[in-house]
N, C-alpha and C positions, 0 to 999 in steps of 0.2 A: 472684460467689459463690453462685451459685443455679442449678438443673437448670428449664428451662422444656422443656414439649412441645407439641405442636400435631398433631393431624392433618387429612390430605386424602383425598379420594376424589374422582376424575375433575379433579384440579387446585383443588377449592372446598374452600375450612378445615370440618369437621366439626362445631368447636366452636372457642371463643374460645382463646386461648394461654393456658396455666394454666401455674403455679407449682408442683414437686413437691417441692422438699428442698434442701439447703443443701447446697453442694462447694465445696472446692479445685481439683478438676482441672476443665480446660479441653476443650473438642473438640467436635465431633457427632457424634452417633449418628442414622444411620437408618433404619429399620425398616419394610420394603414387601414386600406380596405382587403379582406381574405379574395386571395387570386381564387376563382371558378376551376381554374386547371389543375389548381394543387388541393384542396380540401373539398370532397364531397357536400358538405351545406355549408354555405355561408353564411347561415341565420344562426347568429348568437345569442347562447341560454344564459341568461340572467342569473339564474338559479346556479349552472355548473360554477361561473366566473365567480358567483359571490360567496360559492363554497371555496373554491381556490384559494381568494382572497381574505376569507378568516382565518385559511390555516396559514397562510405567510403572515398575519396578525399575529396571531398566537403563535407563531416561532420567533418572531421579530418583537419581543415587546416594547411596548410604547409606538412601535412605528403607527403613523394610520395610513390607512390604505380606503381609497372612497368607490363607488362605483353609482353611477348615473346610466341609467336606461330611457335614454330620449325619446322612445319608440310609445313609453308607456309614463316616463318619469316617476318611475319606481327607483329608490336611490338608498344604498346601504355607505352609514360607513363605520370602518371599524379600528380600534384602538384595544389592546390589549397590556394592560402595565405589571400584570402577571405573567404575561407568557403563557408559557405550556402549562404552570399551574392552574390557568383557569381554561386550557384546554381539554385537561383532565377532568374539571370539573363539570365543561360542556359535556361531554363523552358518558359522564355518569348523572345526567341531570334529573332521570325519569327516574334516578336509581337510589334505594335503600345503603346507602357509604356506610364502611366501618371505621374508616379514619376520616374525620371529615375534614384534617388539614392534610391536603397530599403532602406527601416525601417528597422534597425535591432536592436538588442538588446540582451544581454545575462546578465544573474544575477545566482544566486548562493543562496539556503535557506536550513536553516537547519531544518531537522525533526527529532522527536522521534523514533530510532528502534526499533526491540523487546526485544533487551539485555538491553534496557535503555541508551544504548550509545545516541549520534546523530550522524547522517548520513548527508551526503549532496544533494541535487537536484542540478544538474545543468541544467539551462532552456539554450535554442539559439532559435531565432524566427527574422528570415526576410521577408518582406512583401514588394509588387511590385504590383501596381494593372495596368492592359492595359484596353486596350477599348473595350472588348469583352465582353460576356456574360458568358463566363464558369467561377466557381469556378476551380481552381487546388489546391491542398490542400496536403503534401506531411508531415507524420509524423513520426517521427524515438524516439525508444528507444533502446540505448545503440547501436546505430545501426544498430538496427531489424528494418526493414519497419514495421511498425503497420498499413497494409492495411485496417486492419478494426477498424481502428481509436484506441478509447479507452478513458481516464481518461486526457491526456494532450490536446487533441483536444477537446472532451467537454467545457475544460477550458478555451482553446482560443478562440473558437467559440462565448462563452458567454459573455466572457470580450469584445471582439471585438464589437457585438453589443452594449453592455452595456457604454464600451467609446467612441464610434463615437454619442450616444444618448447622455451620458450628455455633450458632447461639443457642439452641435449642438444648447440643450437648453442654456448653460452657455450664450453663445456668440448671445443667439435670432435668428437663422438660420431659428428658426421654423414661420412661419405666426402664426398658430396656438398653444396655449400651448397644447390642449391635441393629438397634430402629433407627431409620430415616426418612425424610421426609422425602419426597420424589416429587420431580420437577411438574408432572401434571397437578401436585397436589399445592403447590407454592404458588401456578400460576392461576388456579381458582379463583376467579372474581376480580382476578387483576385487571384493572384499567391502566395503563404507561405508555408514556410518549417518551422516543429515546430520538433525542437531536443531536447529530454531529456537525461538527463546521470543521473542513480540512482544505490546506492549499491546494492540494496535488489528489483530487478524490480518482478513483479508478472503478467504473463501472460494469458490470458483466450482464452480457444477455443481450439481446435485441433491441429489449424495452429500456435499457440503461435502468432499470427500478432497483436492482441489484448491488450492496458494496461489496467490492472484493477488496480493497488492503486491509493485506495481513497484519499488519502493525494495530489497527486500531479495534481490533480484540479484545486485546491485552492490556489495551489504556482502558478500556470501557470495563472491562472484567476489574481492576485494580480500583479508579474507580468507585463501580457499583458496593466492592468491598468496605475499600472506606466511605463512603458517603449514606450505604445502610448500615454498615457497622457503627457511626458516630448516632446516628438516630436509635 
């Protein structure tokens, strides 16, 4: 029921936490100018921020997310009640789709932590393939871009070949039994955004862009199985 503030400079409290005024509403506010000492320019892009901020729309659906540029009052805001589904659809907008509803799917597994509790995995994966030749491939944990992939894109990657191959054979698509389809050939014109949400994420590399737990392969591999294999 009460507004408290605080501030910091170079990470040390300024002053003690104070008491402002009595509320109802709930949240945070907060309020920074970028130190000169620690970020080469200070002049913030619009453009960078409001691409950020679409893609935590579209992993976050429904949330909205606003942005306001005083400087120029140019002002985005964004709302997404599809999710990743229509981030997929942003990604292939200029583009010729062969399923114009993407695949999607989200599931929910539980694993072992280190306190012996269980934690949860949350998987999101929607897929859009057009008529072109690139792969686009787009994977987030917890939010973080994992531009250089890691443990959950492995796992789709694999699953994905692995079920367009046994339906291909189930169903006799093949002339030949000993033909398969290879993984450059599945991923043809594939558009997909693969979302994880984990308690206890573990990042590799410098850039943290990286997932390393090994556990959530094999959730996302399982999974990608049933979730393409139901469709």
């Amino acid at each position: 029921g009460q507004v408290y503030a605080q501030g910091y400079k170079r990470g040390l409290p300024t002053a003690p936490v104070r008491m402002l005024t009595k509320t109802k509403k709930t949240g945070t506010k907060v309020v920074f100018k970028a130190d000169s000492e620690i970020f080469e320019t200070t002049d913030f892009s619009f453009d960078v921020l409001s691409k950020r901020f679409r893609e935590l729309a579209f992993l976050n659906k429904g949330l909205i997310i606003g942005i306001t540029d005083e400087r120029t009052d140019k002002n985005h805001v964004f709302q997404y009640t599809g999710g990743i589904v229509e981030f997929v659809k942003h990604l292939n907008l200029n583009k010729e789709v062969l399923n114009k509803k993407p695949i999607y799917f989200e599931k929910e597994r539980e694993v072992d932590s280190r306190g012996g509790k269980k934690d949860s995995v949350m998987v999101e994966i929607a897929i859009q393939y057009n008529n072109g030749y690139q792969e686009n491939l787009f994977s987030f944990a917890n939010n973080i871009n994992t531009t250089e992939g890691g443990t959950h894109l492995v796992g789709f990657r694999s699953a994905l070949t692995r079920t367009v191959n046994n339906y291909a054979k189930k169903n006799n698509l093949f002339k030949k039994s000993n033909v398969s389809i290879s993984a450059e050939d599945v991923r043809e014109g594939l558009t997909a955004v693969i979302s994880v949400k984990l308690t206890d994420p573990q990042f590799e590399g410098q850039t943290k862009t990286k997932l390393g737990n090994s556990e959530v392969k094999g959730i996302v591999e399982s999974i990608v199985n049933e979730g393409l294999g139901e469709f």
